[in-house]
C-alpha positions as CSV (number, residue, x, y, z in Angstrom):
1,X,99.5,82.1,89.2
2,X,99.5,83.7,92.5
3,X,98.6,87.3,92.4
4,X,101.1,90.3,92.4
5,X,100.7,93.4,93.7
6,X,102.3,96.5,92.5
7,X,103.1,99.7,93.5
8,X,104.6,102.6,91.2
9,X,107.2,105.1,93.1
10,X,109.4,107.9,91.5
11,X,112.1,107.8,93.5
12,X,113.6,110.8,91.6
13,X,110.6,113.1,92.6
14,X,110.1,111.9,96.5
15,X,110.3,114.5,99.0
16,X,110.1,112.7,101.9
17,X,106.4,113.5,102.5
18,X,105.0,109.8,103.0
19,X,101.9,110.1,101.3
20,X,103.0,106.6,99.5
21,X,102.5,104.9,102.8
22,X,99.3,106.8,102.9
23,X,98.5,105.9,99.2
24,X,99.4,102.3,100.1
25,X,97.3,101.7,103.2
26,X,94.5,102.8,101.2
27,X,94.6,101.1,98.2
28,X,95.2,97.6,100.0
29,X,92.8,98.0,102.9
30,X,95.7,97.5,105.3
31,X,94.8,97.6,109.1
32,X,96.0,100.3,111.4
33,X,99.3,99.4,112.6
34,X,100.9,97.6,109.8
35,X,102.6,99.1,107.1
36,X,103.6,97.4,103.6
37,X,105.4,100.7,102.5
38,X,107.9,102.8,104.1
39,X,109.6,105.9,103.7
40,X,113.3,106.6,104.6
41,X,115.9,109.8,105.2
42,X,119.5,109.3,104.0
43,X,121.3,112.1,105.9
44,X,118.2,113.3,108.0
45,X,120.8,115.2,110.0
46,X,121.5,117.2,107.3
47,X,125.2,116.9,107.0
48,X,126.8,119.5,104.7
49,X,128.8,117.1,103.0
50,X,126.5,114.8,102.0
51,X,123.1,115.6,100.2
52,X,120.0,114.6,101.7
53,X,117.9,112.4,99.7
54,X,114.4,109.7,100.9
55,X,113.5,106.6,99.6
56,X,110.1,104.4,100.0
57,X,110.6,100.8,100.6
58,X,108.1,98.0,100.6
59,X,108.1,95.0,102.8
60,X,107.1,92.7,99.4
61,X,104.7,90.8,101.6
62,X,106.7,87.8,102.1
63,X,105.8,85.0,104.9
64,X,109.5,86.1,106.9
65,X,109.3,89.6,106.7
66,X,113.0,91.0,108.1
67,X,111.6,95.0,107.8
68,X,109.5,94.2,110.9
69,X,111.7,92.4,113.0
70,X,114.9,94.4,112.2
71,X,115.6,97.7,113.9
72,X,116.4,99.7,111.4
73,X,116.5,99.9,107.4
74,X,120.7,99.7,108.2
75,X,120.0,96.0,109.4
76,X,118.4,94.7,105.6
77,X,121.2,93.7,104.2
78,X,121.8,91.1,101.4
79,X,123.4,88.5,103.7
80,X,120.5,88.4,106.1
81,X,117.9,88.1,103.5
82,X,116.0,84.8,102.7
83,X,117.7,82.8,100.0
84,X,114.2,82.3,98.2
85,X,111.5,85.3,98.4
């Protein structure tokens, strides 16, 4: 069985403050430059209307990574995912 690596976030607690990207490089040995874990801002302009909230996303290590070729987190949608991870 192939290994599978794991990583544990609260995403009730985050704060924004990256420090699972941090936590993440770390553990894993990842070289500078590459990141398996990201952290994003919903609302980072602060609208009143809508509350601001952050959420850390990992790539999942998969051979056709789309979080480095897309643009932006608005860009990983469902329909342009890989049918088989």
């Amino acid at each position: 069985m192939k290994k599978q690596l794991g990583f544990l976030v609260d995403v009730n607690r985050c704060v924004g403050c990256n420090t699972c990207e941090i936590a993440c490089k770390q553990e894993y040995n990842i070289s500078p430059g590459i990141k398996w874990r990201r952290t994003y801002t919903v609302n980072p302009e602060g609208h009143p209307e809508f509350p601001t909230y952050y959420f850390s996303l990992a790539c999942n290590h998969c051979n056709n990574c789309l979080l480095y070729t897309s643009p932006s987190p608005r860009d990983l949608s469902t329909s342009r995912m890989p049918s088989s991870a």
